[in-house]
PDB file of N, CA, C, O and CB in Angstrom:
ATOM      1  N   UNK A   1      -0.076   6.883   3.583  1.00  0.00           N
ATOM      2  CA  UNK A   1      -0.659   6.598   4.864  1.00  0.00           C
ATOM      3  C   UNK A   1      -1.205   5.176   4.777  1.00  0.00           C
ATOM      4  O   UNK A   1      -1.883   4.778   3.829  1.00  0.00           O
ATOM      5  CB  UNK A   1      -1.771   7.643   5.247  1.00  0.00           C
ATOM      6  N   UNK A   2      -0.856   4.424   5.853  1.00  0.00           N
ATOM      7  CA  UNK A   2      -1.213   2.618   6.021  1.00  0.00           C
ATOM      8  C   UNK A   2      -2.360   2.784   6.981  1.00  0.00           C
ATOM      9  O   UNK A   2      -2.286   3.295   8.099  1.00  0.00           O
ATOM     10  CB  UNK A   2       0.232   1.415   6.839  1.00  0.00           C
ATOM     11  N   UNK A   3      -3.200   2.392   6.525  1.00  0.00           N
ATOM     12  CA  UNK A   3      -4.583   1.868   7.576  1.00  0.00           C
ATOM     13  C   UNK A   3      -5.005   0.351   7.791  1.00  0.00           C
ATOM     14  O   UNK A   3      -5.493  -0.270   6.847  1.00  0.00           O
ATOM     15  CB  UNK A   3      -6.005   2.476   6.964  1.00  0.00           C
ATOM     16  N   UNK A   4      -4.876  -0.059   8.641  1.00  0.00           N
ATOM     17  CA  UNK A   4      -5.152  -1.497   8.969  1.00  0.00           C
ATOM     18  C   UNK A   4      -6.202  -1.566   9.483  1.00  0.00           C
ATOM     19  O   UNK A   4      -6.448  -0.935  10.511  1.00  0.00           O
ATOM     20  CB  UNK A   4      -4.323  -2.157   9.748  1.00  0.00           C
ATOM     21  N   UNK A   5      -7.266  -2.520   8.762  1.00  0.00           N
ATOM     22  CA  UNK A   5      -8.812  -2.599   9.658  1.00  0.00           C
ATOM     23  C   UNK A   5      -8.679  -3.679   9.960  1.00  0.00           C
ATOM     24  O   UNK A   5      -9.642  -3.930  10.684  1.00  0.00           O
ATOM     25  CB  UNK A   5     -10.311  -2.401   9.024  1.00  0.00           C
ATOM     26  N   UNK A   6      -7.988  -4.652   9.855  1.00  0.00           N
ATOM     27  CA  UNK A   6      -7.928  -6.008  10.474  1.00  0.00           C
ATOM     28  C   UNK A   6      -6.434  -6.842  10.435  1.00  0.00           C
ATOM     29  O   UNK A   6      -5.428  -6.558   9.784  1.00  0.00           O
ATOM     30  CB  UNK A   6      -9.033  -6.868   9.695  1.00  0.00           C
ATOM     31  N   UNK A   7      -6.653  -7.902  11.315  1.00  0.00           N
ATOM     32  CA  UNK A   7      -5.726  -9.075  11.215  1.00  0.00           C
ATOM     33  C   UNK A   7      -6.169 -10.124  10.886  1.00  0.00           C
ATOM     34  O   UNK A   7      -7.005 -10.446  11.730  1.00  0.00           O
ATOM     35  CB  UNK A   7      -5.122  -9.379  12.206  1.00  0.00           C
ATOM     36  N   UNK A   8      -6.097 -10.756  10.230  1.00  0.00           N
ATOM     37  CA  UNK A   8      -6.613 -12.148   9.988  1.00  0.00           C
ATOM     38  C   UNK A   8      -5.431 -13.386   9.799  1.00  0.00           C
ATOM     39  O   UNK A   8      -4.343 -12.812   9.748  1.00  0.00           O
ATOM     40  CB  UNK A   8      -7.522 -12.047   8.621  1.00  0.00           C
ATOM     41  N   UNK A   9      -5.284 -14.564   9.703  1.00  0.00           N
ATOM     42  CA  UNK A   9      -4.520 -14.980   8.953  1.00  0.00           C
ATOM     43  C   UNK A   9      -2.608 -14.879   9.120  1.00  0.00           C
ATOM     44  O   UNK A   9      -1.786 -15.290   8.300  1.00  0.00           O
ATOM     45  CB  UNK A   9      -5.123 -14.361   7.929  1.00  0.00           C
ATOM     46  N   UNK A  10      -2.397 -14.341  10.169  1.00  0.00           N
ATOM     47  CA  UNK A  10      -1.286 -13.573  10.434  1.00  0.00           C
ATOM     48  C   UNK A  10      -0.478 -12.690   9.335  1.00  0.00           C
ATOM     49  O   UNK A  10       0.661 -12.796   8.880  1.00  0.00           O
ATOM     50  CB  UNK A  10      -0.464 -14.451  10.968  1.00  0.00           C
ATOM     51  N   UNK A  11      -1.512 -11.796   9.104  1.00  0.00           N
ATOM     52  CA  UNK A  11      -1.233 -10.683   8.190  1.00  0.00           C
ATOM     53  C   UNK A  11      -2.004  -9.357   8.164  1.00  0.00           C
ATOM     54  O   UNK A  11      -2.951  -9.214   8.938  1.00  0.00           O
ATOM     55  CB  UNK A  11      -1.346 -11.182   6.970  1.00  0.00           C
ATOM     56  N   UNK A  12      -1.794  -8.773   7.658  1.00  0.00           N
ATOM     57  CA  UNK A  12      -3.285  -7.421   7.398  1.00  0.00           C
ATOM     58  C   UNK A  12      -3.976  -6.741   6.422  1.00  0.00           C
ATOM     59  O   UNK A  12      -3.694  -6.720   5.224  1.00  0.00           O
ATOM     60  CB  UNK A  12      -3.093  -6.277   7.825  1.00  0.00           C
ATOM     61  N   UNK A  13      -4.479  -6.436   6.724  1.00  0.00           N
ATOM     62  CA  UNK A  13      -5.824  -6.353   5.519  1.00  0.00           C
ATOM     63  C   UNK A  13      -5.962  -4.679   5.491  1.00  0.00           C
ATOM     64  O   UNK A  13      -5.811  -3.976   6.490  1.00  0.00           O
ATOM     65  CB  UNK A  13      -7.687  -7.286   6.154  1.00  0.00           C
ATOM     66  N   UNK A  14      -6.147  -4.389   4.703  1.00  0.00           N
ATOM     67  CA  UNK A  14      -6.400  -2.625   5.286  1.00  0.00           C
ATOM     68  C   UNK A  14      -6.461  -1.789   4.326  1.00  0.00           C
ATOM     69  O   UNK A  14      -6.826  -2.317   3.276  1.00  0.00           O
ATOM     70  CB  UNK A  14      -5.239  -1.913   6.195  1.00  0.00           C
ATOM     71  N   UNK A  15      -6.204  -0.451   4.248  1.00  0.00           N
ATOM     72  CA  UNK A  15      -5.831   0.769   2.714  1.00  0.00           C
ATOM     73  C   UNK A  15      -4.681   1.555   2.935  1.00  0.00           C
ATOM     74  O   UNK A  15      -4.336   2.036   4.014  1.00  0.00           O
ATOM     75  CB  UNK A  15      -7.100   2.113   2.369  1.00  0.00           C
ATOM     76  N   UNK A  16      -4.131   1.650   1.889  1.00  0.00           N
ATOM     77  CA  UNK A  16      -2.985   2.728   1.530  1.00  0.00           C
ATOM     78  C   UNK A  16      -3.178   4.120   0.990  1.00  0.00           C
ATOM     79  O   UNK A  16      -3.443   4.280  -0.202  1.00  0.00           O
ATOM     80  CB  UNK A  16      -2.181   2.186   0.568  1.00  0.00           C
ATOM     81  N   UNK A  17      -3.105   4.719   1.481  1.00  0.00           N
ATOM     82  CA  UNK A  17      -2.901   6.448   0.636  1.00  0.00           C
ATOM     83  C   UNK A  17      -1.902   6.919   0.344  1.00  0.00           C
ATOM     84  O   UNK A  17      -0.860   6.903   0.998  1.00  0.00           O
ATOM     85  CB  UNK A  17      -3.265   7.632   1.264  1.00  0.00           C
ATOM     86  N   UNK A  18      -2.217   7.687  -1.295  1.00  0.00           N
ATOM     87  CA  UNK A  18      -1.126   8.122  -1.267  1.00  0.00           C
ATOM     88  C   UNK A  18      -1.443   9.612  -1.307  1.00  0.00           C
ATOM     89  O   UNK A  18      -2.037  10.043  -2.295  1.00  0.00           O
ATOM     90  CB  UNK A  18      -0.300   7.542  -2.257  1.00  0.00           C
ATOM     91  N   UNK A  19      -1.079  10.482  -0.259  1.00  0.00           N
ATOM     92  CA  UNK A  19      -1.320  11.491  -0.194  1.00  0.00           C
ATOM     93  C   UNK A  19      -1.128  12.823  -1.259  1.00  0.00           C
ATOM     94  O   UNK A  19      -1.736  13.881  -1.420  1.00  0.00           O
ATOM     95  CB  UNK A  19      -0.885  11.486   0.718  1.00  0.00           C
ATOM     96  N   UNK A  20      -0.271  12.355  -1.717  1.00  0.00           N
ATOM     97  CA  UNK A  20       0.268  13.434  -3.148  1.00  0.00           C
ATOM     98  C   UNK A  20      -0.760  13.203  -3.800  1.00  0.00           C
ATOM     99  O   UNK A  20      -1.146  14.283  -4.247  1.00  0.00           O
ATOM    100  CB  UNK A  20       1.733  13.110  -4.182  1.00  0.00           C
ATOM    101  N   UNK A  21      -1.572  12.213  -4.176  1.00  0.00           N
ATOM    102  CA  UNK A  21      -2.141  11.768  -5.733  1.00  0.00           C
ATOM    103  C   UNK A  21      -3.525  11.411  -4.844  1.00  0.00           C
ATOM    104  O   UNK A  21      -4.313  10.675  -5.439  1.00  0.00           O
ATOM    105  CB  UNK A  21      -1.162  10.158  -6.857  1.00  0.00           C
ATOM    106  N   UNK A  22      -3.780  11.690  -3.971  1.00  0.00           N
ATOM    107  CA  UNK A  22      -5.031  11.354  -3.069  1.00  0.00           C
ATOM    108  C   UNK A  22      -5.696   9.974  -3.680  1.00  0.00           C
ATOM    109  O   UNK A  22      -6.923  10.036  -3.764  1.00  0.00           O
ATOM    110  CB  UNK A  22      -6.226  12.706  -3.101  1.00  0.00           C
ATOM    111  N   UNK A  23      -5.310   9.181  -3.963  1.00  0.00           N
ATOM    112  CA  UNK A  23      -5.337   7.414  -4.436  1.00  0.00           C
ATOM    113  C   UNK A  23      -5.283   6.744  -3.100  1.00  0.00           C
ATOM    114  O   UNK A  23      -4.267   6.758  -2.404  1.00  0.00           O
ATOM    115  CB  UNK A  23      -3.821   6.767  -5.492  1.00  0.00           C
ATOM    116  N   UNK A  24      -6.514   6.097  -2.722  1.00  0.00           N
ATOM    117  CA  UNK A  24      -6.763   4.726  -1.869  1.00  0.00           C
ATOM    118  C   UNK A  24      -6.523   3.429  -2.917  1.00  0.00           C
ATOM    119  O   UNK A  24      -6.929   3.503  -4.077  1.00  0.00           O
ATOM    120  CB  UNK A  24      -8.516   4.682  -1.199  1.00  0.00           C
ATOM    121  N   UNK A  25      -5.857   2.282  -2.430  1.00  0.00           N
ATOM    122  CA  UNK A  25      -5.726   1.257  -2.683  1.00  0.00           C
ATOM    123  C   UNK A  25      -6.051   0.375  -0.915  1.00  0.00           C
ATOM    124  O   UNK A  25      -5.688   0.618   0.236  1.00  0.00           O
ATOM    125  CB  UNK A  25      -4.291   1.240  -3.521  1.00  0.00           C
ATOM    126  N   UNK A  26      -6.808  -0.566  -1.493  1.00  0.00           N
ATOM    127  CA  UNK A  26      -7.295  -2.049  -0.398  1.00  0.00           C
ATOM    128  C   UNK A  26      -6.020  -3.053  -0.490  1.00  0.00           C
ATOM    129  O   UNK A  26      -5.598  -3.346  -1.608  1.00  0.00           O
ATOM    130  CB  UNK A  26      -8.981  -3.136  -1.114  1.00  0.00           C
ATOM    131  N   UNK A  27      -5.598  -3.414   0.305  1.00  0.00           N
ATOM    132  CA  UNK A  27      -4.446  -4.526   0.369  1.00  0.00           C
ATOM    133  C   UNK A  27      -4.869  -5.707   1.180  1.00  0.00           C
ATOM    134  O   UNK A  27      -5.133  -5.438   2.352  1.00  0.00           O
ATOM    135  CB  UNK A  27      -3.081  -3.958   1.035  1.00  0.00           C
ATOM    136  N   UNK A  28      -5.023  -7.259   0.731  1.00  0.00           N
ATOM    137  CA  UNK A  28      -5.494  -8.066   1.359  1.00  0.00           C
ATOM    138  C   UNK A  28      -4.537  -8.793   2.111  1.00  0.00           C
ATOM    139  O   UNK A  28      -4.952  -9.609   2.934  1.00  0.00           O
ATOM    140  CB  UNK A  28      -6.191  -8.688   0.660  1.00  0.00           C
ATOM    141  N   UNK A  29      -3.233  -8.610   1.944  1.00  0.00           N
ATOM    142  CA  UNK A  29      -1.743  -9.096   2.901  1.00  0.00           C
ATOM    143  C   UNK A  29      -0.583  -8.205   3.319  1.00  0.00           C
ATOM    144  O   UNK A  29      -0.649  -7.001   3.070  1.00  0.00           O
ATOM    145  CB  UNK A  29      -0.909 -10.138   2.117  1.00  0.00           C
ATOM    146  N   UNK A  30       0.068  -8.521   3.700  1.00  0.00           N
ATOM    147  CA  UNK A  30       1.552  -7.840   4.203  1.00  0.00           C
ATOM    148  C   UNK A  30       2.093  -7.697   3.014  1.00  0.00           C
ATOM    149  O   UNK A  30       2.257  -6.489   2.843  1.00  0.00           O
ATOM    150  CB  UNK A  30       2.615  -8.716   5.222  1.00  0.00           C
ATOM    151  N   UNK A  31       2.487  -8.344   2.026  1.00  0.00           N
ATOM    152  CA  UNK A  31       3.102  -9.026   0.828  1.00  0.00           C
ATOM    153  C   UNK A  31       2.689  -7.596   0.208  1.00  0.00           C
ATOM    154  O   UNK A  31       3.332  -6.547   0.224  1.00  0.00           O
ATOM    155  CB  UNK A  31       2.432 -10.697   0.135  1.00  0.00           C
ATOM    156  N   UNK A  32       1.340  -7.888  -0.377  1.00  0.00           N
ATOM    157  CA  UNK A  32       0.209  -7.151  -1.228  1.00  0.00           C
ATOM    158  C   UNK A  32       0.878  -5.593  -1.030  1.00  0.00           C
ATOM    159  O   UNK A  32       1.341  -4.951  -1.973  1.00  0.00           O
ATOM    160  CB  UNK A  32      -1.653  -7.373  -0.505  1.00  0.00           C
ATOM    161  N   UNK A  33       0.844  -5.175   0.196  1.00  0.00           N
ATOM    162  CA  UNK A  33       1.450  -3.863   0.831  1.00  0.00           C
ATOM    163  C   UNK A  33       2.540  -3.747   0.291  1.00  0.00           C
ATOM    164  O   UNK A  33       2.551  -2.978  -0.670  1.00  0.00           O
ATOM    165  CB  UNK A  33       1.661  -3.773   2.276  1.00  0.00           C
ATOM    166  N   UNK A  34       3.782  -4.390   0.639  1.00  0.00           N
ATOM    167  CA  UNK A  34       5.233  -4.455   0.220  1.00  0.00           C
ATOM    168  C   UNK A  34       4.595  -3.940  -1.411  1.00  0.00           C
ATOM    169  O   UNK A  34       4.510  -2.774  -1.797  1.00  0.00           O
ATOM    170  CB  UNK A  34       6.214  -6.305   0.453  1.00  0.00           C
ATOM    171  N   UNK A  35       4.338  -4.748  -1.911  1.00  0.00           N
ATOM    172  CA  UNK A  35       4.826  -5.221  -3.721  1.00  0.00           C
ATOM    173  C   UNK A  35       3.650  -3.159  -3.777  1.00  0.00           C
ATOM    174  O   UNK A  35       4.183  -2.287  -4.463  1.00  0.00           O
ATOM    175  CB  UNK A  35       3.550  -7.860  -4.981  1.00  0.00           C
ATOM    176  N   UNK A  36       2.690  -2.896  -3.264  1.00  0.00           N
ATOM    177  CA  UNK A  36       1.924  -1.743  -3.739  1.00  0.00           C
ATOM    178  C   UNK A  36       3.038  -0.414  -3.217  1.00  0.00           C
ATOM    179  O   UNK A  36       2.980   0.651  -3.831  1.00  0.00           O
ATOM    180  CB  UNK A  36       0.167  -1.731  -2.949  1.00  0.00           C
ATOM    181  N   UNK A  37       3.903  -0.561  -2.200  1.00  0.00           N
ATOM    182  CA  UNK A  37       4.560   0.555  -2.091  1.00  0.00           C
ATOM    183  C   UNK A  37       6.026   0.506  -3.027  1.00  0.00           C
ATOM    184  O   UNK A  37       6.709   1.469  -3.374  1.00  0.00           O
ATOM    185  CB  UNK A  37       4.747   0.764  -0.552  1.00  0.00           C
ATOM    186  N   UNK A  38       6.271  -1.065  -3.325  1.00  0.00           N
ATOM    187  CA  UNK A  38       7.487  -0.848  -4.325  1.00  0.00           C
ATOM    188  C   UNK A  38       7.210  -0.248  -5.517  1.00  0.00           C
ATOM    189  O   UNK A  38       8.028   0.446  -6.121  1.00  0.00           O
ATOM    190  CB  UNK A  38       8.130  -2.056  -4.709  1.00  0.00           C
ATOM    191  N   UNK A  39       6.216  -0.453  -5.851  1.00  0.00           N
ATOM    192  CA  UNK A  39       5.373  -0.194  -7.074  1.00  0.00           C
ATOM    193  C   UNK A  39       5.652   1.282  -7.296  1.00  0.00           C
ATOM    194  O   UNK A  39       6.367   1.811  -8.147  1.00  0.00           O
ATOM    195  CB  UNK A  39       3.726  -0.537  -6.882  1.00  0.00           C
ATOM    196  N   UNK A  40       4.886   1.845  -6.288  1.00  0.00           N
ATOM    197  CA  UNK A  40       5.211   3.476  -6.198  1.00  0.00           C
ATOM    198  C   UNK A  40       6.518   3.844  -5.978  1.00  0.00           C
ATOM    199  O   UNK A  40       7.030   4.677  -6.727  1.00  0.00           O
ATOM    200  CB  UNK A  40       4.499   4.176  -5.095  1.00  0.00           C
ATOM    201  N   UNK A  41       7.101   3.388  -5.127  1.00  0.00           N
ATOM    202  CA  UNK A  41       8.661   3.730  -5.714  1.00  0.00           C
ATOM    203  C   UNK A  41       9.317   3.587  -6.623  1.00  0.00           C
ATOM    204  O   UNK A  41      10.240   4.293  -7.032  1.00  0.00           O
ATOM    205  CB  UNK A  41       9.421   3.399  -5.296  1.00  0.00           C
ATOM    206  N   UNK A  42       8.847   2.545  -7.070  1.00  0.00           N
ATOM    207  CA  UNK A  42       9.341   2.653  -8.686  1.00  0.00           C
ATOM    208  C   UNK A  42       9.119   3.588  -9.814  1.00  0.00           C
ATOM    209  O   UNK A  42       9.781   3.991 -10.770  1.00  0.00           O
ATOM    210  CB  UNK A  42       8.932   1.675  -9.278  1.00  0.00           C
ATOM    211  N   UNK A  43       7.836   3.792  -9.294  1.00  0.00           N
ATOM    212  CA  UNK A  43       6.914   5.458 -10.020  1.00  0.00           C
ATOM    213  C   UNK A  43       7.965   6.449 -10.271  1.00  0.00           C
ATOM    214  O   UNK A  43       8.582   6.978 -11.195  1.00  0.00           O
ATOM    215  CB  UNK A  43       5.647   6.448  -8.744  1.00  0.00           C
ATOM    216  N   UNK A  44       7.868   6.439  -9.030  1.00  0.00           N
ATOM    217  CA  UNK A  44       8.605   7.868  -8.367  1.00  0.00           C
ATOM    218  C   UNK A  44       9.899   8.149  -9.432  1.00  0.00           C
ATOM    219  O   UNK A  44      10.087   9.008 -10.293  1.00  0.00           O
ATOM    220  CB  UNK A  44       9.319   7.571  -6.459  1.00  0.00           C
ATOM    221  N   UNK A  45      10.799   6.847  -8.878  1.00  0.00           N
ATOM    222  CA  UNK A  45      12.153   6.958  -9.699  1.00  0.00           C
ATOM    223  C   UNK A  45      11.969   7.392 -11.103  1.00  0.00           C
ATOM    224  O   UNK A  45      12.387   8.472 -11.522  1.00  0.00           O
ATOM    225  CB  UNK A  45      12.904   5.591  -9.761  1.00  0.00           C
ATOM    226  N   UNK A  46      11.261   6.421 -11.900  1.00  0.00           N
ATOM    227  CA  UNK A  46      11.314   7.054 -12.794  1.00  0.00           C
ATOM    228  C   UNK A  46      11.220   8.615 -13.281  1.00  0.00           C
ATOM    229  O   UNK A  46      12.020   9.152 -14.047  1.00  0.00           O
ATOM    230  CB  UNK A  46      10.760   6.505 -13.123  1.00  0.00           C
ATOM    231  N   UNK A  47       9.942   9.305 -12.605  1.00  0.00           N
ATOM    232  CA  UNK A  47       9.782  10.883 -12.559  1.00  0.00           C
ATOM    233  C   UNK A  47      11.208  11.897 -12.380  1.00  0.00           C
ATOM    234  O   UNK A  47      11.183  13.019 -12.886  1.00  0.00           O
ATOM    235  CB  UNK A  47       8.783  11.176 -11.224  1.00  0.00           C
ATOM    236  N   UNK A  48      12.409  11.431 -11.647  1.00  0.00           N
ATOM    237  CA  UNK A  48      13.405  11.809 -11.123  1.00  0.00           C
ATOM    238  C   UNK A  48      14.433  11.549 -12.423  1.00  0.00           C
ATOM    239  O   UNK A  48      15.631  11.815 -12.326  1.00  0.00           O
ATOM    240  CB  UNK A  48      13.622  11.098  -9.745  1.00  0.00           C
TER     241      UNK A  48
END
């Protein structure tokens, strides 16, 4: 789950959940987001 509390900067700022593993992460860009959900997909794969 993506929560955005702001825009700043032409980007967003906000938290990620991951609902399986009930883990909040803060993301200070768009970027930041991308690279934190590849991350977890990469998790994932491996588990598989």
């Amino acid at each position: 789950m993506v929560h955005v509390v702001s825009q700043e900067n032409a980007t967003w700022q906000g938290q990620v959940t991951w609902l399986d593993e009930k883990k909040t992460l803060n993301f200070r860009s768009m970027l930041e987001l991308i690279k934190l959900m590849d991350a977890a997909m990469e998790e994932k794969k491996k588990l598989l």
